[in-house]
Structure formats: C-alpha cells, structure tokens
C-alpha positions, 0 to 999 in steps of 0.5 A: 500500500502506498504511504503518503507523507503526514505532513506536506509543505507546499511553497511555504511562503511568510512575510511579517508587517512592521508598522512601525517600520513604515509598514516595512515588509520582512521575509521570514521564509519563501517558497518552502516544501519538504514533506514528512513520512509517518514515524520519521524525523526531520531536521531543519537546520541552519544559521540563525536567522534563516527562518526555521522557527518560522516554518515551525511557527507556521505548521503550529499556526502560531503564525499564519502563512502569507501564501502556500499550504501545509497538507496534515494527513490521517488515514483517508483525510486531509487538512490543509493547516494554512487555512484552517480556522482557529477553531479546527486549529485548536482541535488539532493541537489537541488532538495530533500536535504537539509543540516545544519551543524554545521558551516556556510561557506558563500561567503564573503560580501554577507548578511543574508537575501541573504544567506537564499534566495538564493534557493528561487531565484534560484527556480524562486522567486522575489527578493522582496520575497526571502527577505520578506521569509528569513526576516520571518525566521530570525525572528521566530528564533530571529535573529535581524533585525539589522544583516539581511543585515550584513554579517554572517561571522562576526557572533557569533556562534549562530547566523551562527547557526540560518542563516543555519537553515533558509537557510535549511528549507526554501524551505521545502526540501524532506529529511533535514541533521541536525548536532547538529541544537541546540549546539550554541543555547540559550534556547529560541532559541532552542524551537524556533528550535524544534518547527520550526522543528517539524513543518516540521516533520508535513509538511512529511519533512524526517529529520535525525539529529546528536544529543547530546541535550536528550530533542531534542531527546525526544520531535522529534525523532521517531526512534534513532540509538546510536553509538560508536566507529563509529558503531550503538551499540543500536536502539530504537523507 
C-alpha cells in the first residue's frame, strides 16, 4: 500500500508587517516544501536567522502563512493547516500536535508537575496520575524533585527547557514541533533528550525539529532540509 507523507509543505511562503517600520515588509521564509513520512524525523537546520522557527511557527499556526499550504494527513483525510480556522486549529493541537519551543510561557503560580499534566487531565486522567506521569518525566530528564511543585517561571533556562519537553511528549502526540529541544541543555541532559526522543521516533511519533546541535542531527534525523536566507538551499537523507 502506498504511504503518503503526514505532513506536506507546499511553497511555504511568510512575510511579517512592521508598522512601525513604515509598514516595512520582512521575509521570514519563501517558497518552502519538504514533506514528512509517518514515524520519521526531520531536521531543519541552519544559521540563525534563516527562518526555521518560522516554518515551525507556521505548521503550529502560531503564525499564519502569507501564501502556500501545509497538507496534515490521517488515514483517508486531509487538512490543509494554512487555512484552517482557529477553531479546527485548536482541535488539532489537541488532538495530533504537539509543540516545544524554545521558551516556556506558563500561567503564573501554577507548578511543574501541573504544567506537564495538564493534557493528561484534560484527556480524562486522575489527578493522582497526571502527577505520578509528569513526576516520571521530570525525572528521566533530571529535573529535581525539589522544583516539581515550584513554579517554572522562576526557572533557569534549562530547566523551562526540560518542563516543555515533558509537557510535549507526554501524551505521545501524532506529529511533535521541536525548536532547538537541546540549546539550554547540559550534556547529560541532552542524551537524556535524544534518547527520550528517539524513543518516540520508535513509538511512529512524526517529529520535525529546528536544529543547530550536528550530533542531534546525526544520531535522529532521517531526512534534513538546510536553509538560508529563509529558503531550503540543500536536502539530504
């Protein structure tokens, strides 16, 4: 049977206004397509500044493409996320897609353990359980136990890091959005990272990651687009 891609991008184009530039036109990426098989991971890399954070902002819909389309894809369906509507947009994060970006935004005064149980809550779980799975994430990536009931806004850099992973992978989503999971990390916590990721790569978790970090890049990625000047200039597998 042929397998088509879960996520297809096709001539992914985003421009940002600045008003008060003078309305000012500014490309974050142009003309990106690349598509994703199911269970694989891509990695996007390049200098800083070359719009990776872009094409991930725009899969999530954190930013609304200027031009082009996103084809998501489960079993007979399709949807193409650069004109779906806010609410079909939260539906899917919901449901298929998680995010980890590079800074974690919480709601004050609520705790680690909360933050990274949330979804399970959400999706019916026992409080009792949410705690014991997010306390179980937190762990394996060496977060102290002393902090798991302190508030993550009080954090350093990368311990936010480690509680946005946590709170991504914890409910196994269809398609996972990485931007630089490993920036902020040491590196025993980094293999801790890579591991808990190719373990989700194993469990047929669709992963596309912004990277610098070569050695993340070698040890996960089945495919690689490069870009530059926020376009793909290279693709490799």
């Amino acid at each position: 049977m042929h397998v088509q891609p879960l996520l297809d991008v096709r001539d992914l184009s985003k421009t940002f206004v600045l008003h008060g530039l003078g309305a000012k036109l500014i490309t974050g990426c142009r003309n990106i397509s690349f598509q994703v098989m199911p269970g694989t991971f891509l990695a996007i890399t390049g200098v800083s500044g070359a719009g990776k954070s872009t094409v991930l902002k725009c899969i999530y819909r954190s930013y609304l493409p200027t031009d082009g389309q996103i084809i998501y894809r489960w079993g007979e369906s399709e949807t193409d996320i650069a004109r779906l509507d806010d609410r079909g947009v939260l539906n899917l994060r919901r449901l298929d897609i998680g995010y980890v970006s590079q800074f974690l935004r919480v709601v004050p005064r609520v705790s680690a353990l909360e933050v990274v149980g949330e979804r399970l809550l959400v999706e019916g779980a026992s409080l009792g359980d949410a705690r014991r799975e997010a306390g179980s994430l937190l762990a394996r990536l060496k977060l102290p136990e002393e902090l798991w009931d302190a508030f993550p806004a009080n954090f350093s850099g990368g311990e936010k890091q480690r509680v946005n992973i946590a709170r991504a992978c914890l409910t196994k989503p269809r398609l996972l959005l990485v931007d630089e999971p490993t920036a902020s990390l040491d590196p025993g916590t980094k293999r801790d990272v890579i591991e808990l990721l190719r373990e989700l790569k194993h469990e047929k978790v669709t992963i596309v990651a912004t990277l610098h970090d070569r050695e993340v890049v070698e040890q996960l990625a089945d495919e690689e687009v490069q870009m530059s000047g926020g376009r793909v200039w290279s693709t490799a597998s």
